[in-house]
C-alpha positions in Angstrom: 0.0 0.0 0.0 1.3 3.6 -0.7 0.1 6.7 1.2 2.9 8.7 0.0 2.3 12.2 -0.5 5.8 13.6 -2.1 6.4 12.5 -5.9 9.3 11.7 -6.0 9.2 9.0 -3.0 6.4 8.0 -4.3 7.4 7.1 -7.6 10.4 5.8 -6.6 8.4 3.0 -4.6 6.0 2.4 -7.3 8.9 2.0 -9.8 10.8 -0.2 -7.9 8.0 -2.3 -7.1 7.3 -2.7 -10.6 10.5 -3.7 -11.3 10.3 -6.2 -8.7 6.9 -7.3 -9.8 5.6 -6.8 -6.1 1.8 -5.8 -6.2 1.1 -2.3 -5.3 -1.8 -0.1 -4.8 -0.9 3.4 -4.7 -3.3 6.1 -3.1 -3.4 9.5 -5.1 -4.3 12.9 -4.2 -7.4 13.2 -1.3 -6.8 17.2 -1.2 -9.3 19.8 -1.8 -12.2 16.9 -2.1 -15.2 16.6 0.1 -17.3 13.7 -1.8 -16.7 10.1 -0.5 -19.5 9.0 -3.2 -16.1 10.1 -5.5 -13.9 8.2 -4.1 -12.8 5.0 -6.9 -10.4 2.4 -7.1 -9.1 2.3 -10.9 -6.0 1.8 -13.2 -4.0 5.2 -13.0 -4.9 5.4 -16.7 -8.9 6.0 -16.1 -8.0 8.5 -13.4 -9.9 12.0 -13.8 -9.8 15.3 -11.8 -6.7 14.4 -10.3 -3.4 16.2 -10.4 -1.5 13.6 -8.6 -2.6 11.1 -11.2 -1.6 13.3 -13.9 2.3 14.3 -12.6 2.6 10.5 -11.6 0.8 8.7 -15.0 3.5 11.2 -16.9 6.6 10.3 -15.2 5.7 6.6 -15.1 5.2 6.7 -18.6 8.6 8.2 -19.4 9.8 5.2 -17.5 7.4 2.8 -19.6 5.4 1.9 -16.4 1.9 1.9 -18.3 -0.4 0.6 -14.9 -1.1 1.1 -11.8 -4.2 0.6 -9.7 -4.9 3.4 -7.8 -7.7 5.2 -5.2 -8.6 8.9 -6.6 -11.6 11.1 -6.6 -13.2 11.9 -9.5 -14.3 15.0 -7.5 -12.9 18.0 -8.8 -10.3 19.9 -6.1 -12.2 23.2 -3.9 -9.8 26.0 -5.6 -10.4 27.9 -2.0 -8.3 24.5 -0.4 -5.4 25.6 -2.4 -3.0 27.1 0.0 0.7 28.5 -1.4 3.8 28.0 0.7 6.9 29.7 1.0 8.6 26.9 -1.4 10.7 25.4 1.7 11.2 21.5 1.4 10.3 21.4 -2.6 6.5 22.8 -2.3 5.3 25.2 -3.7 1.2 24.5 -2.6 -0.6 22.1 -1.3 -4.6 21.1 -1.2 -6.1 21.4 2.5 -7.6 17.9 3.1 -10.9 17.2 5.0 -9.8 14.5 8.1 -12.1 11.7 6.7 -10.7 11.5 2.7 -7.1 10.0 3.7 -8.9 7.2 5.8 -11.3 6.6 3.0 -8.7 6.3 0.6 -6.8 4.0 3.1 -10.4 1.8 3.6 -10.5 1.7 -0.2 -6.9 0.2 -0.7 -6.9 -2.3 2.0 -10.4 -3.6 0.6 -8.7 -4.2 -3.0 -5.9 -5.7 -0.9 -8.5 -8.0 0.8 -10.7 -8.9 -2.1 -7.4 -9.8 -3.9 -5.6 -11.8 -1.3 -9.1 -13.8 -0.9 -9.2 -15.1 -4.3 -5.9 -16.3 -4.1 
């Protein structure tokens, strides 16, 4: 499972898993969304609204890594969650995040962990 928040961390654990062939579900971007009805479990391809998704589906494709299950909201981000920062530590902004999405992501990638270790 992969709650990382940072890119570059967290493409560096999704690429080396890949290379490994170690099964990974990798949570995306919960920020500036309210809707739990939004909330999906999808290949990184089908991903919409999310600009997580986006940075990571284009630098795993540079590295021909074409799939990757992900959680995401379709739900477009609140542009009033959008808060700037003074670039310290590599960020520039960040989306404010409600307390219940990260959990609901989390419920939704340790279900599709479940479902998938109970069919083995």
């Amino acid at each position: 499972l992969d709650c990382i928040d940072s890119i570059t961390p967290k493409l560096n654990l999704i690429i080396a898993a890949k290379r490994k062939r170690v099964k990974i579900i990798s949570s995306m971007g919960a920020g500036g969304k309210m809707e739990a009805s939004k909330v999906k479990v999808a290949d990184i391809t089908n991903t919409v609204n999310c600009f997580l998704a986006k940075t990571i589906r284009r630098r795993l494709k540079e590295v021909k890594i074409d799939k990757l299950k992900v959680v995401f909201s379709s739900e477009i981000q609140d542009d009033s969650s959008l808060k700037m920062t003074d670039g310290s530590n590599y960020k520039k902004s960040f989306y404010g995040t409600n307390s219940y999405m990260p959990g609901l992501f989390g419920l939704y990638a340790a279900e599709t962990v479940i479902r998938y270790l109970l069919k083995k």
